[in-house]
C-alpha positions in Angstrom: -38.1 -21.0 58.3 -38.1 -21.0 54.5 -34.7 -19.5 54.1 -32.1 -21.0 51.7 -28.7 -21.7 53.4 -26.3 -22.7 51.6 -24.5 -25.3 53.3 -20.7 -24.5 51.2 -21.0 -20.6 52.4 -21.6 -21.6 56.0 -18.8 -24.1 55.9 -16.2 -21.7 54.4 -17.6 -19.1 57.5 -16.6 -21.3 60.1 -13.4 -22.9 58.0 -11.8 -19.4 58.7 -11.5 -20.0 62.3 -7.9 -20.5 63.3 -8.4 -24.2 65.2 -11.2 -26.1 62.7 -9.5 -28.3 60.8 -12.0 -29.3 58.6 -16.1 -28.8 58.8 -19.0 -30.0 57.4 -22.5 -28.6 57.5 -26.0 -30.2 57.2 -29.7 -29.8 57.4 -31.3 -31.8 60.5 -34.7 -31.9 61.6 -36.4 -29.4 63.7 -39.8 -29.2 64.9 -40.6 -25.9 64.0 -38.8 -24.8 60.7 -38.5 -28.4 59.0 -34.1 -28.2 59.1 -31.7 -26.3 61.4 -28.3 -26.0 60.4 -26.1 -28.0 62.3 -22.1 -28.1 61.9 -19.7 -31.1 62.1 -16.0 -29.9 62.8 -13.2 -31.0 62.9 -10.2 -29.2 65.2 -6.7 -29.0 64.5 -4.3 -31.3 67.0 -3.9 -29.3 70.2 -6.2 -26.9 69.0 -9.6 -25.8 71.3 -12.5 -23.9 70.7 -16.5 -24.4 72.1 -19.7 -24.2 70.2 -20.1 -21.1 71.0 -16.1 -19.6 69.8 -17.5 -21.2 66.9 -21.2 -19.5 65.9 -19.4 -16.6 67.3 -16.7 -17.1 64.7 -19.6 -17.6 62.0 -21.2 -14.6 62.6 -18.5 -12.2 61.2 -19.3 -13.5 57.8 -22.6 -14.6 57.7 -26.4 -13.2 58.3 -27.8 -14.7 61.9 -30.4 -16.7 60.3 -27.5 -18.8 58.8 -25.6 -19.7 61.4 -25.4 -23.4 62.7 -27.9 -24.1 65.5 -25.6 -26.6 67.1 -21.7 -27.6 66.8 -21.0 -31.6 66.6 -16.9 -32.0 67.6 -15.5 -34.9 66.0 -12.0 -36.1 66.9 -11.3 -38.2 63.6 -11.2 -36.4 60.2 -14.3 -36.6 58.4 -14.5 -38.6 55.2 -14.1 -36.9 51.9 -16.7 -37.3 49.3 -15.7 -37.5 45.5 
């Protein structure tokens, strides 16, 4: 706990994998450290991959402590803030 993560450097980890289509990551509550990072993605039609082609993925790029706890699969795109 007590690490920054920043959530844009964790997304653009994971957007280099060759099925996300798009990904999100936020802070959610955990017991022990206050957040976990958790990531919301977003494959590309006909495109597969599991939670853990994903963190595995992620881990090229980024130190361990950064790396989403959990993977959230969404089938619809997700909405695009201004």
């Amino acid at each position: 706990g007590g690490e920054n993560v920043y959530s844009a450097e964790v997304e653009n980890a994971i957007s280099t994998h060759p099925a996300v289509l798009q990904v999100a990551v936020i802070g959610i509550p955990h017991e022990t450290w206050g957040e976990q990072v958790h990531a919301i993605v977003v494959l590309k039609p006909g495109e597969e991959a599991t939670e853990a082609d994903i963190i595995d993925h992620a881990r090229q790029a980024i130190a361990g402590y950064k790396l989403p706890k959990s993977v959230e699969f969404r089938a619809e795109p997700l909405p695009l803030s201004g």
